[in-house]
VMD Tcl script that draws the C-alpha trace (Angstrom):
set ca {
  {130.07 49.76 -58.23}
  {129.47 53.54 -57.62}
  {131.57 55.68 -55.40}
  {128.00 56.61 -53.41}
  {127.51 52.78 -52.87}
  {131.52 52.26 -51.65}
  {130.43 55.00 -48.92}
  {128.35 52.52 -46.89}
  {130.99 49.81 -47.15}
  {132.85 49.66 -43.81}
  {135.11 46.64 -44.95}
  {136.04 44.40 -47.76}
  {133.55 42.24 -46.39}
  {130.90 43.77 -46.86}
  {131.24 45.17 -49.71}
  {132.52 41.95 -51.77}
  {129.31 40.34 -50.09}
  {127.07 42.96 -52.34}
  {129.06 42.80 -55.21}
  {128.90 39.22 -55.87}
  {125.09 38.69 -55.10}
  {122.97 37.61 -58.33}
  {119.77 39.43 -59.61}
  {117.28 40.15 -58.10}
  {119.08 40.18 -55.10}
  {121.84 42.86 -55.90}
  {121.69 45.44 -54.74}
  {121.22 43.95 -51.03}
  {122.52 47.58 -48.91}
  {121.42 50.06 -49.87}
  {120.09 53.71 -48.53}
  {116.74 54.49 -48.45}
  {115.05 57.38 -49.37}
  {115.02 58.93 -46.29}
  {118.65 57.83 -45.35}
  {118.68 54.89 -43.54}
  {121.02 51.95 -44.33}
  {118.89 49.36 -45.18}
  {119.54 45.45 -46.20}
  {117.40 42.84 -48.07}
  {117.22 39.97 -45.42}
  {114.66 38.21 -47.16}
  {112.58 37.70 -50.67}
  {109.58 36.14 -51.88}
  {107.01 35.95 -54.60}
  {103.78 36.71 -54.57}
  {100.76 37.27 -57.76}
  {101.33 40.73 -56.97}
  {105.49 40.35 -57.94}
  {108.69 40.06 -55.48}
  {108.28 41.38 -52.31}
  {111.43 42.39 -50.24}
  {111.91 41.96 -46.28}
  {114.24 44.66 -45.62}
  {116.39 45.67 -42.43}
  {118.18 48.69 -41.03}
  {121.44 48.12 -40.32}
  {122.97 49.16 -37.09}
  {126.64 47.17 -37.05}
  {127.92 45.41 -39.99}
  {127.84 42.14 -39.51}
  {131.41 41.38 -40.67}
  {133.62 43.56 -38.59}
  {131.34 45.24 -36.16}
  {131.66 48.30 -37.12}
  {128.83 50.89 -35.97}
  {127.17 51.91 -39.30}
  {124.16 54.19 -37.56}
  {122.23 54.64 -34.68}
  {118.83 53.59 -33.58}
  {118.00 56.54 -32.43}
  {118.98 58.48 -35.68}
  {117.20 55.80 -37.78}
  {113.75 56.38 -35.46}
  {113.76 60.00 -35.74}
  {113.80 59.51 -40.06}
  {110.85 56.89 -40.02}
  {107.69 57.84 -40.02}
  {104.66 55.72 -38.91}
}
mol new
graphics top color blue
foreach p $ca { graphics top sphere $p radius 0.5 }
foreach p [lrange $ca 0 end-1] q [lrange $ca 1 end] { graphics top cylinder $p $q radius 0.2 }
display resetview
């Protein structure tokens, strides 16, 4: 794993969750392009190939820890 990846990993938790996921999956956290902390929550397949369900994460869900703000996140997304 890459020393950019270990800087979104709050805890052990978290980051042995990523580590051990299988293809496609991996990598499941991961920053977006415009800096968000984003997670897969959720895959399927379509004709047109896999599509991802992904999630901005605000607290990680093993230890609680507060990862970013909502209000941060909304001011980098554009609609």
């Amino acid at each position: 794993m890459s020393d950019a990846l270990d800087e979104i990993f709050c805890c052990d938790s978290l980051r042995g969750v990523v580590a051990d996921l299988p293809e496609p999956a991996a990598p499941t956290v991961y920053r977006a392009d415009n800096g968000v902390l984003m997670m897969v929550v959720g895959l399927v397949q379509s004709e047109e190939g896999l599509g991802y369900l992904d999630q901005a994460i605000l607290h990680c869900p093993f230890c609680g820890t507060k990862l970013q703000d909502a209000k941060a996140i909304a001011e980098k997304v554009s609609h």
